[in-house]
C-alpha positions, 0 to 999 in steps of 0.5 A, spaced: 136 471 359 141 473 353 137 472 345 141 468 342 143 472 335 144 467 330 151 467 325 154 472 332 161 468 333 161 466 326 161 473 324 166 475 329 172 469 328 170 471 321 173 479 322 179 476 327 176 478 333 177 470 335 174 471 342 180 466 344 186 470 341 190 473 344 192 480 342 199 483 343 196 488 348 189 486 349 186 486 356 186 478 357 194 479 355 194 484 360 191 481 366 195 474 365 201 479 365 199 482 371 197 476 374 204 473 372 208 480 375 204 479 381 206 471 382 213 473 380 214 478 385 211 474 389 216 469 389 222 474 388 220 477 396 219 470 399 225 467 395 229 474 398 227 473 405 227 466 405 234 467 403 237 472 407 234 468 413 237 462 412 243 465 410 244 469 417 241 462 420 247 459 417 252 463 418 251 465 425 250 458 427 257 457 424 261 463 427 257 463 435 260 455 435 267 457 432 267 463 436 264 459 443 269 453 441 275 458 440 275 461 446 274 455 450 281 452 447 284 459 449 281 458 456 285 452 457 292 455 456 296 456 461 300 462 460 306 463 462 311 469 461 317 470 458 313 466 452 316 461 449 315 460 442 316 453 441 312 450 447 307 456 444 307 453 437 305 446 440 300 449 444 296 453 437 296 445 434 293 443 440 287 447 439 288 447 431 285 439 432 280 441 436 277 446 431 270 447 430 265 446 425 271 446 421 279 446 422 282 452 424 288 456 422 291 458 429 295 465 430 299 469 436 301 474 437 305 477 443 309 484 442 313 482 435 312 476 436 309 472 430 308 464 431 302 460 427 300 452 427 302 452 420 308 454 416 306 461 416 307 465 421 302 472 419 296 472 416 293 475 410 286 474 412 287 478 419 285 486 418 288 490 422 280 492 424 281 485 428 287 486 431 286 494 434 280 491 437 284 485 441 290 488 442 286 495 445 287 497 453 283 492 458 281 489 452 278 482 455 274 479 450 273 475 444 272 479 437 270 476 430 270 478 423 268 476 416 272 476 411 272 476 404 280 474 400 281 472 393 274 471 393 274 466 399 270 467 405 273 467 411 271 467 420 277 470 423 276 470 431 281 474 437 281 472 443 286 475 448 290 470 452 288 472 461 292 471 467 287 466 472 284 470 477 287 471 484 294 473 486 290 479 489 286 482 482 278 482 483 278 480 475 282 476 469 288 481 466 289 480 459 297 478 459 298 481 452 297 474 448 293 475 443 290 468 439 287 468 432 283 463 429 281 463 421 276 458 419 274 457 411 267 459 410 267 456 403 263 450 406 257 455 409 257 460 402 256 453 398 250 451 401 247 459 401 249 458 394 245 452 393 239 456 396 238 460 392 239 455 385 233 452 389 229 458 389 231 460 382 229 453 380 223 452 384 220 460 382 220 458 374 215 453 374 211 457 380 210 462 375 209 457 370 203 453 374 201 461 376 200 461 368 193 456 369 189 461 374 192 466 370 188 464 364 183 461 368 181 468 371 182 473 365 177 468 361 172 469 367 173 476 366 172 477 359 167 472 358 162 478 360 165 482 356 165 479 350 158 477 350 157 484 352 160 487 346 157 482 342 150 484 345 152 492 343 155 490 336 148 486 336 144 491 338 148 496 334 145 492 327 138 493 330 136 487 334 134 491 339 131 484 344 138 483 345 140 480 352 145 478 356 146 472 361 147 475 368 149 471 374 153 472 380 153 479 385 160 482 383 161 488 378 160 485 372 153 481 373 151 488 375 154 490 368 150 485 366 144 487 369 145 495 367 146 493 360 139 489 360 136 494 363 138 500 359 137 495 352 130 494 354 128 502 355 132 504 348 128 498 346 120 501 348 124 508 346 125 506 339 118 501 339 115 509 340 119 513 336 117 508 330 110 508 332 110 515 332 114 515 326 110 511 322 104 516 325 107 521 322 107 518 315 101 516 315 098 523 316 103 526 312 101 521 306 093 522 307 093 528 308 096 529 301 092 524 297 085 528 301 088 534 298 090 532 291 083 532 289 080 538 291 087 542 290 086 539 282 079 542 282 083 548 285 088 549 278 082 548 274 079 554 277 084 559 277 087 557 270 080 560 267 081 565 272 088 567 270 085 566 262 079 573 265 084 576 270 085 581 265 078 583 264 077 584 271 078 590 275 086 591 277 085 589 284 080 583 282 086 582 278 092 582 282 088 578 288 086 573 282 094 572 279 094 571 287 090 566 289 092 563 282 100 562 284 099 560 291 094 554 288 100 552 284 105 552 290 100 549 295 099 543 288 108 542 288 107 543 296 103 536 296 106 533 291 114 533 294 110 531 300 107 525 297 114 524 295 117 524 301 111 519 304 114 514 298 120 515 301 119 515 308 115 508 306 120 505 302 115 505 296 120 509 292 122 504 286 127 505 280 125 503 274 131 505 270 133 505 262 138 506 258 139 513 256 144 518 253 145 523 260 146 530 255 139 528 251 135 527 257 139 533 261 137 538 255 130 535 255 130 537 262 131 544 261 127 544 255 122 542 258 123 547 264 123 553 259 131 554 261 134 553 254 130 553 247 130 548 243 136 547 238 139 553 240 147 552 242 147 556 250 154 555 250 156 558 244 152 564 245 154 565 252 148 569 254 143 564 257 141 563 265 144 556 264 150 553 260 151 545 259 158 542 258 154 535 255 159 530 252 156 526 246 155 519 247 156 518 254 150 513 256 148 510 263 143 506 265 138 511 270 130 512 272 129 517 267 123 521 271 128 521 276 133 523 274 130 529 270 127 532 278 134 531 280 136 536 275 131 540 274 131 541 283 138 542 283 138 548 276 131 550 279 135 552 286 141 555 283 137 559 279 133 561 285 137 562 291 145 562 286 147 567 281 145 567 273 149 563 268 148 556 272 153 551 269 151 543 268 157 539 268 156 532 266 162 527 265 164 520 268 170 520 273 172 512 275 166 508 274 161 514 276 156 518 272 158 526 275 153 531 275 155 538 277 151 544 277 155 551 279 152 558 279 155 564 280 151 567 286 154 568 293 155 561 295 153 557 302 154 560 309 159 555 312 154 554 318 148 553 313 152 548 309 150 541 313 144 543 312 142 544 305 138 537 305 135 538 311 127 538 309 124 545 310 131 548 312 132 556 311 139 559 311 135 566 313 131 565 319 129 571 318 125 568 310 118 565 312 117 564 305 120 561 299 119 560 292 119 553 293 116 547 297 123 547 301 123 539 300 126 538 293 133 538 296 132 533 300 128 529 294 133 530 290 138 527 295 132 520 296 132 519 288 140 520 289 140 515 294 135 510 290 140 510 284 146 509 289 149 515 289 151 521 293 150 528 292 154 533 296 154 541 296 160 546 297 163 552 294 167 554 289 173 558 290 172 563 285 165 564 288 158 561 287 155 553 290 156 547 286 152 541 287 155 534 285 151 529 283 156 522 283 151 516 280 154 509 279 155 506 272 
């Protein structure tokens, strides 16, 4: 059963994902074009097929009565030789009132004699493909042909003329008489005509009724799409309980079916990995609580230490300047770790002022031991770090935050960059930059996406580190918290440069 996600349909109507609109060269437009191509060609075959064989019905049926008619009038001559062509021309309108399906024109031809039952002795619509078949030698049967003149359709049909049977010849004898019959086929090619006005009128509304299970079928289709991209988009934003509604045995039911499946094991994944996560944190946090306690006993100690190490014999000495400097790493280790565990808890919050941006940078490095106070670094060019700090720029920020987030970018030029380290601050558009440069070798390319990553080392080969290799990844968690970004590249003339870019 699909969990219902309230403000899902809104949502997507409000983007213009409507999902009944049809896009111009979107899957429902496709389907009911196929399905239209389809019916179209459908209906252009069948009218096709329908047309030809009702055409070559029509017309065989028109010329098997004229050429059976014709040759029947022919049949009743009598020949009689020499010919004579006033009593031939009586004989051609005899059989002309008898023509059928429609009148007939009726020619003879006998040697160069031309007579006709109309005014013209000769016809034009006669070829000469007609005439050499009925005049051939022995040739005892009727021949037709279709002709088209001036546009016009036509039948023209040769039959020869025969002596009767006997006299001593086993068969008829062509007696050299030749009868035409050109019959107007206007009628015939008319109806044809009408056919095909029908089936091209009768095809528009086909396709337009095809139109409705064409929409019918594209909504069946997409309907399971839409929902399964709803349930994607909805699984996207977190609501991992949800499911789609699968009924039916085809495709997409099994689509269906698959998706919820899948949905529910990233689901049970997800519930362990954030189980686990959350383990994690825990572990992490309380291990560092249960480590500050004894870890401040520790700095005591070794601060009395460090106070007699000089009275100590040179080995004690070195090994207690040892134990001393380890202690203080191990202090800032559980501290950023403590840090993170906020993070990763969402218990970090802002508590943020008015403040002047070059003040607070130079308290930083001031109190970090970078700068002496009072003292001008940019006009004595000798110091590790140089501030370019305008006057009078103020922005709203959590102060204790935005001192880490200066002192761990300085703190990591210095280290890992190249003296003189330069902070850069100014606004660009609205935004609060903060840019810390060096004049060190810069960051390999590969190792460049990482730089924030906790505990990343660009030198695999490094085990150890001045640092707790987590106040990159601090300082991107306080960024982020103002709502900002910070981003690491390399300079062209050499050297990485960190920026900070903090909404005003």
């Amino acid at each position: 059963m699909r969990t219902h996600v309230p403000g899902e349909d809104g949502e997507d109507r409000a983007k213009g994902g409507h999902p009944f609109r049809l896009r111009p060269f979107g899957l429902r437009a496709r389907l009911v074009l196929a399905f239209l191509l389809v019916a179209a060609v459908g209906c252009g075959t069948t009218a096709a097929l329908t047309y030809r064989a009702a055409r070559n019905a029509v017309l065989e049926q028109t010329q098997d009565t004229a050429v059976t008619a014709f040759r029947q009038q022919v049949e009743t001559l009598t020949v009689r030789l020499p010919v004579e062509p006033e009593r031939l021309r009586g004989e051609l309108l005899r059989i002309a009132k008898h023509g059928k399906p429609h009148p007939w024109r009726v020619y003879a031809e006998y040697g160069t004699l031309r007579v006709s039952s109309t005014d013209r002795p000769d016809s034009t619509v006669l070829t000469s493909e007609l005439r050499t078949r009925a005049h051939a030698l022995g040739a005892t049967h009727s021949s037709f042909q279709r002709v088209v003149k001036g546009g016009e359709p036509y039948l023209t049909v040769a039959v020869p003329a025969l002596f009767p049977e006997g006299g001593g010849y086993p068969a008829a004898r062509p007696t050299g008489l030749v009868l035409y019959a050109v019959m107007d086929l206007g009628t015939e090619e008319a109806n044809i005509e009408a056919m095909v006005l029908a089936a091209r009128d009768g095809a528009v509304p086909a396709l337009a009724v095809a139109l409705i299970p064409a929409l019918l079928a594209a909504r069946g289709v997409l309907r399971p799409v839409r929902e399964l991209r709803l349930a994607a988009r909805s699984m996207g934003r977190g609501r991992l309980d949800t499911r789609i509604h699968a009924k039916g045995s085809d495709e997409l039911a099994d689509l269906a079916r698959t998706f919820n499946a899948s949905a529910a094991q990233l689901e049970r994944s997800v519930a362990e990995l954030r189980r686990a996560e959350t383990r994690a944190r825990r572990f992490a946090s309380d291990v560092s609580h249960e480590l500050r306690t004894p870890l401040a006993g520790m700095l005591a100690v070794t601060e009395l230490l460090d106070e007699d190490a000089a009275a100590l014999d040179p080995d004690t000495g070195r090994a207690v300047r040892l134990i001393s400097a380890e202690t203080v790493k191990l202090a800032a280790l559980v501290e950023d770790l403590m840090e993170i565990s906020r993070f990763d808890a969402r218990a970090a919050e802002l508590h943020t002022d008015e403040v002047d941006v070059a003040e607070a940078v130079r308290k930083t490095l001031q109190n970090r031991r970078w700068t002496e106070p009072e003292t001008d670094v940019e006009a004595s060019g000798s110091a590790d770090v140089v501030t370019e700090l305008p006057d009078g720029l103020r922005a709203r920020l959590d102060p204790r935050r935005f001192d880490v987030v200066v002192a761990n970018l300085v703190g990591n030029a210095l280290r890992h960059g190249g003296a003189p380290v330069t902070v850069r601050v100014y606004e660009d558009r609205g935004r609060l930059v903060t840019e810390v440069a060096d004049r060190g070798p810069g960051i390999p390319e590969d190792v460049l996406p990482h730089v924030f990553d906790r505990f990343y080392k660009g030198d695999p080969a490094r085990t150890r580190s001045s640092g707790s290799g987590l106040g990159l990844a601090i300082t991107q968690e306080n960024v982020r918290l103002h709502g900002g970004e910070v981003v690491a590249a390399n300079r062209p003339g050499g050297g990485a440069v960190f920026t900070v870019r903090i909404p005003l």
